[in-house]
C-alpha positions in Angstrom: 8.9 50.6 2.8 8.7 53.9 1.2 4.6 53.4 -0.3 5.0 55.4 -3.1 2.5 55.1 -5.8 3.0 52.8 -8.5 1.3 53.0 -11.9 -0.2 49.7 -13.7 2.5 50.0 -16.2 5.0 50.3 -13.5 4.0 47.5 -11.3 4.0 46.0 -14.1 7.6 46.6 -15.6 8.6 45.9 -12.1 7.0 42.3 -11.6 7.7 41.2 -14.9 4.4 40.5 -15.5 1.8 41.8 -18.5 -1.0 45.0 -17.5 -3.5 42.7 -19.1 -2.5 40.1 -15.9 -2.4 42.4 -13.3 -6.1 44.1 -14.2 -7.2 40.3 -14.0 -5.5 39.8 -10.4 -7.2 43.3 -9.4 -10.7 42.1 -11.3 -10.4 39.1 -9.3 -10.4 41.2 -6.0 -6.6 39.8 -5.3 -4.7 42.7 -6.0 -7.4 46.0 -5.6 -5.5 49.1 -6.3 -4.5 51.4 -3.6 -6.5 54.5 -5.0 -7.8 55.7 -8.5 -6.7 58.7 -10.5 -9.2 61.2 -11.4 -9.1 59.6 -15.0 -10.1 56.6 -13.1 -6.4 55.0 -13.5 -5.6 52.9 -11.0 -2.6 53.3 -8.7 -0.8 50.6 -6.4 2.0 50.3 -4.0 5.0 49.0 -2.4 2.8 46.6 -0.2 1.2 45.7 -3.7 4.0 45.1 -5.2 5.1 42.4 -2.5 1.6 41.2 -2.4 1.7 40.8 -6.5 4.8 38.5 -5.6 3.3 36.4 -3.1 0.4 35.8 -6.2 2.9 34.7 -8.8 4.9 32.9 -6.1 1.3 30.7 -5.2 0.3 30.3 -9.1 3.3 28.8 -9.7 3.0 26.7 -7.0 -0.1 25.6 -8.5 -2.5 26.6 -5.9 -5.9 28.2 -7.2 -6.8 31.8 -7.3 -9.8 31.0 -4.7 -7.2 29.5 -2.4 -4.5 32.5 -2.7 -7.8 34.5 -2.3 -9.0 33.0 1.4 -5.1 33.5 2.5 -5.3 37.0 1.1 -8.1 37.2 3.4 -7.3 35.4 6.3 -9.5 33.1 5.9 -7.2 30.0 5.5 -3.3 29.6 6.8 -0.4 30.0 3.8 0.4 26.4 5.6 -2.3 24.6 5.5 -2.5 26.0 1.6 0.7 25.2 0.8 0.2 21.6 2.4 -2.6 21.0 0.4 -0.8 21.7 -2.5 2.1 19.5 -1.6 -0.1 16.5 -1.5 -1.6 16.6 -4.5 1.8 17.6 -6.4 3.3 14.6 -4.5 0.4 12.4 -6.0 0.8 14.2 -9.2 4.4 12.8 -9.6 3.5 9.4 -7.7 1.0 8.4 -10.6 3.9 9.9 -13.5 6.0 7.4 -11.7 3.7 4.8 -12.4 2.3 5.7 -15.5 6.8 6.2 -16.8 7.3 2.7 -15.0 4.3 1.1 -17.1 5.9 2.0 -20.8 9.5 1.4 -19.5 8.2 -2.0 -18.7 6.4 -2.3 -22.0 9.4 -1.5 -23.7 11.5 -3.8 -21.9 9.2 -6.2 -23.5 10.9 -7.6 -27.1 8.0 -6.7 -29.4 5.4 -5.5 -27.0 1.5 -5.8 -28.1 -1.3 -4.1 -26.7 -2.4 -6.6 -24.8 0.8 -6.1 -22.8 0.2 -2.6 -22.9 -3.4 -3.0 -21.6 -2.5 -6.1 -19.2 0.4 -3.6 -17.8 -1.6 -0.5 -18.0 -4.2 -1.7 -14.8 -1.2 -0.9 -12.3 -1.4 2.9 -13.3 -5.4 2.8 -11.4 -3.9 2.3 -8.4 -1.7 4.7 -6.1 0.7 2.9 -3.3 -1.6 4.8 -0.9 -4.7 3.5 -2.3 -3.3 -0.2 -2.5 -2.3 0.2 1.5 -5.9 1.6 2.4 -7.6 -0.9 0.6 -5.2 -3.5 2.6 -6.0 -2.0 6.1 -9.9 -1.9 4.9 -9.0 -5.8 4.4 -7.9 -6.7 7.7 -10.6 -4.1 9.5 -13.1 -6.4 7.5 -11.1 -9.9 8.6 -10.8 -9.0 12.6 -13.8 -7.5 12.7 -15.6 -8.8 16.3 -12.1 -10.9 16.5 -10.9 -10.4 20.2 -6.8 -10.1 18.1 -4.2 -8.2 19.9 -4.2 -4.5 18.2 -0.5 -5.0 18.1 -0.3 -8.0 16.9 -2.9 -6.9 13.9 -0.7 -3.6 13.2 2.8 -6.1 13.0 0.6 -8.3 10.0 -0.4 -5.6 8.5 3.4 -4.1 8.0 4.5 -7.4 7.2 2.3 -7.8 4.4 1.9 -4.6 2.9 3.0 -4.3 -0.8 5.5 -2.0 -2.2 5.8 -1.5 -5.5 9.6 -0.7 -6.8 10.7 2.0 -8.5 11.4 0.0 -11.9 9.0 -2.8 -11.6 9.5 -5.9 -14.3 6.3 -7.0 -15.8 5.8 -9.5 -13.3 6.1 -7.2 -10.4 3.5 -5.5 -12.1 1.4 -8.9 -12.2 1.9 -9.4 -8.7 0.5 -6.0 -7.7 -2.6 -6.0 -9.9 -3.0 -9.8 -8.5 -2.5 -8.4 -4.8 -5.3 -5.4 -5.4 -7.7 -7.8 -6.6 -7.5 -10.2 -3.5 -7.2 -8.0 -1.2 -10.6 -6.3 -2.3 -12.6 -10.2 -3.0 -15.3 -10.7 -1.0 -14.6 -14.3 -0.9 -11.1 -13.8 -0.2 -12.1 -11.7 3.3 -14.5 -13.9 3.9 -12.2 -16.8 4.2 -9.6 -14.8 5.9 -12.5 -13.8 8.7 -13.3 -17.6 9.3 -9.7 -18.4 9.3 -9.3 -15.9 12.3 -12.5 -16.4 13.7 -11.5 -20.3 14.2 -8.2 -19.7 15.4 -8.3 -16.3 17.9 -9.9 -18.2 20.3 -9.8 -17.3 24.1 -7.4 -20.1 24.2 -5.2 -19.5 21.7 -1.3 -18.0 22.4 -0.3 -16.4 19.2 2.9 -15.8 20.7 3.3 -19.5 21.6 2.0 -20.1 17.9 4.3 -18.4 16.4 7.5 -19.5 17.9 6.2 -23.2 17.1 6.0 -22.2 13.7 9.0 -19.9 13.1 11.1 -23.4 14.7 9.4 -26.4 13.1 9.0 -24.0 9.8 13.0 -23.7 10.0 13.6 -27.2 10.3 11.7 -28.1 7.5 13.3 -25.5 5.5 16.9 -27.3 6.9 15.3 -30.8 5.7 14.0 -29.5 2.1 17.7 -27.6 1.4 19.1 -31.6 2.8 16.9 -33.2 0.0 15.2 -35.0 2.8 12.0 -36.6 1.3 8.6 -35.8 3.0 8.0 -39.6 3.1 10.9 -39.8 5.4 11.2 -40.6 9.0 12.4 -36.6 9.1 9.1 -36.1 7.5 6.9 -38.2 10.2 8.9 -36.6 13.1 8.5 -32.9 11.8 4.5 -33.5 10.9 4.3 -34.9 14.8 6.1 -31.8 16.1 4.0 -29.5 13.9 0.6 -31.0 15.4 1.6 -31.1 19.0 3.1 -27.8 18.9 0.6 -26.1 17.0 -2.0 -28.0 19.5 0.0 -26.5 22.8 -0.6 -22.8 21.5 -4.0 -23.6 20.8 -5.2 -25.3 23.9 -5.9 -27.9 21.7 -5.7 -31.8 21.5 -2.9 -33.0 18.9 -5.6 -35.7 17.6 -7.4 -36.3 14.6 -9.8 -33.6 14.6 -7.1 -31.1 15.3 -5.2 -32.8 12.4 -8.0 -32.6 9.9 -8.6 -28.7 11.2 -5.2 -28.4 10.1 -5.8 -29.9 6.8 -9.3 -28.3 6.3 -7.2 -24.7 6.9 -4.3 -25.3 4.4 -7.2 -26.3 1.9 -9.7 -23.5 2.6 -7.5 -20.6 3.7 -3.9 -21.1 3.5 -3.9 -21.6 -0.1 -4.5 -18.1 -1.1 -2.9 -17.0 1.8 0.2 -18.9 0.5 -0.3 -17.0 -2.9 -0.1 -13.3 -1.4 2.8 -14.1 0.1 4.3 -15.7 -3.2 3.4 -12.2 -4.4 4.9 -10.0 -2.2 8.2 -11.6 -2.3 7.9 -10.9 -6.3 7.6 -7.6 -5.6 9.9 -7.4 -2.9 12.6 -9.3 -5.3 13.2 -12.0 -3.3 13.3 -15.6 -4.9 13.4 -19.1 -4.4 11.5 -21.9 -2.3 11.8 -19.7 1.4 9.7 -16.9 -0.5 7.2 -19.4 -2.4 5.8 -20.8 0.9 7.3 -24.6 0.3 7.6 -25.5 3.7 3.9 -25.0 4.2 3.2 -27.3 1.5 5.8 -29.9 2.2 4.7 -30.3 6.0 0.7 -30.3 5.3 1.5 -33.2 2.5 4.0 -35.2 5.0 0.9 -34.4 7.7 -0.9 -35.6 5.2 1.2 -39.0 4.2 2.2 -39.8 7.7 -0.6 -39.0 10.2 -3.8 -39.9 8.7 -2.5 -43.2 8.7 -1.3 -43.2 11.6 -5.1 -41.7 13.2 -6.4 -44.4 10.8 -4.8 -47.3 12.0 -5.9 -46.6 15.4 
């Protein structure tokens, strides 16, 4: 680098940019000059000139002049700057997305009002990151003092977090505004916590649990597809299974206590429950009976239909 001396209208000419911009870098204390003239003009150089460039390089990268200032100084890493920046760009565009997705959707909408626009317009509040955290607040809340497996916790978590697509319909949009308000009601956690608190007893065996459920779940999704009535002697057969399995993984007695905690759940807990799950698979695309949670409701009713008579007649 040669260091010869450069004068403001120079540096200027050379960096493209105007002598008015470059005495406000210099004002700023981001680009001092190398020395003064005797007329008190000031005079810069080659290392200057590259620092000039690394300026407009950060500006345009949106980061502040008291930013470029501490890396000028030392005082704070060009990566940890540049980091920053990405972030909040990356947010920047994230809530564009949303806010683009929200009138595409209103438009897709024959004759839109603003009540569509306003009903639509609560999605933009909310950023994909803010919807997880407040989902992981949720379950911190729910397990709270619940001895649950941490990995177990982390696998529910994933399967239920929303995602919210890239072109969302208006009912996508529904089912995430739906979604952020349950997952921050304080009756909704609250349910949820006494839900877990009931079931993560010592005794239980989620694992257990949920093989018992994944199989008598499928063959009540087999015996739906089949038309087979809940009435039915399928019906009785599957509501016994679901009881004495269910009872196994929870060190439980398949009688009619067990049965009408069973009951008591689907009414106080797994209704809602039911409903996020309803929700995600809106937003996830997915469609028909498997993703509306019918097998819960059709084995709880023949539970319902075949066993308390049969714990009745006793």
């Amino acid at each position: 680098m040669s260091n010869r001396p450069y004068t403001i209208g120079e540096i200027a000419r050379l960096s493209g940019l105007s002598v008015r911009r470059i005495r406000f870098y210099s004002d700023e204390g981001l680009l001092p000059p190398m020395a003064r003239t005797e007329s008190g003009y000031r005079v810069y150089s080659d290392e200057d000139l590259a620092r000039l460039d690394l300026i407009q390089a950060l500006r345009e990268a949106g980061i502040s002049l008291d930013a470029i200032g501490k890396i000028l100084r030392r005082k704070l890493s060009l990566v940890d700057v540049l980091q920053i920046r990405l972030q909040a760009l990356e947010a920047e565009i994230a809530t564009k997305q949303r806010i683009a997705a929200v009138l595409q959707t209103t438009l897709r909408i024959p004759n839109p009002t603003e009540a569509d626009l306003r009903r639509l317009w609560t999605m933009t509040a909310y950023s994909q990151t803010q919807l997880r955290d407040a989902v992981e607040r949720m379950y911190e809340q729910v397990t709270s003092g619940v001895e649950m497996d941490p990995a177990w916790k982390r696998r529910m978590i994933e399967q239920t977090m929303p995602e919210l697509p890239a072109a969302p319909t208006p009912e996508q949009i529904d089912a995430w505004n739906e979604i952020m308000a349950m997952v921050t009601d304080k009756a909704y956690i609250a349910e949820m916590r006494a839900s877990f608190e009931r079931m993560w007893s010592p005794e239980f065996d989620p694992h257990a649990y949920e093989q018992a459920s994944s199989e008598t779940m499928g063959r009540v999704r087999e015996a739906i597809d089949q038309g087979q009535d809940l009435t039915s002697e399928t019906g009785r057969k599957l509501a016994q299974e679901w009881l004495e399995s269910s009872a196994r993984a929870m060190r439980r007695e398949p009688d009619a206590a067990f049965l009408q905690w069973h009951l008591d759940q689907y009414r106080k807990h797994q209704v809602r429950t039911i409903r996020y799950y309803e929700l995600l698979a809106i937003l996830r695309g997915e469609s028909g009976p498997l993703a509306r949670g019918e097998e819960y409701h059709w084995i709880i009713a023949a539970m319902t239909h075949h066993l308390t008579r049969s714990f009745h007649d006793k």
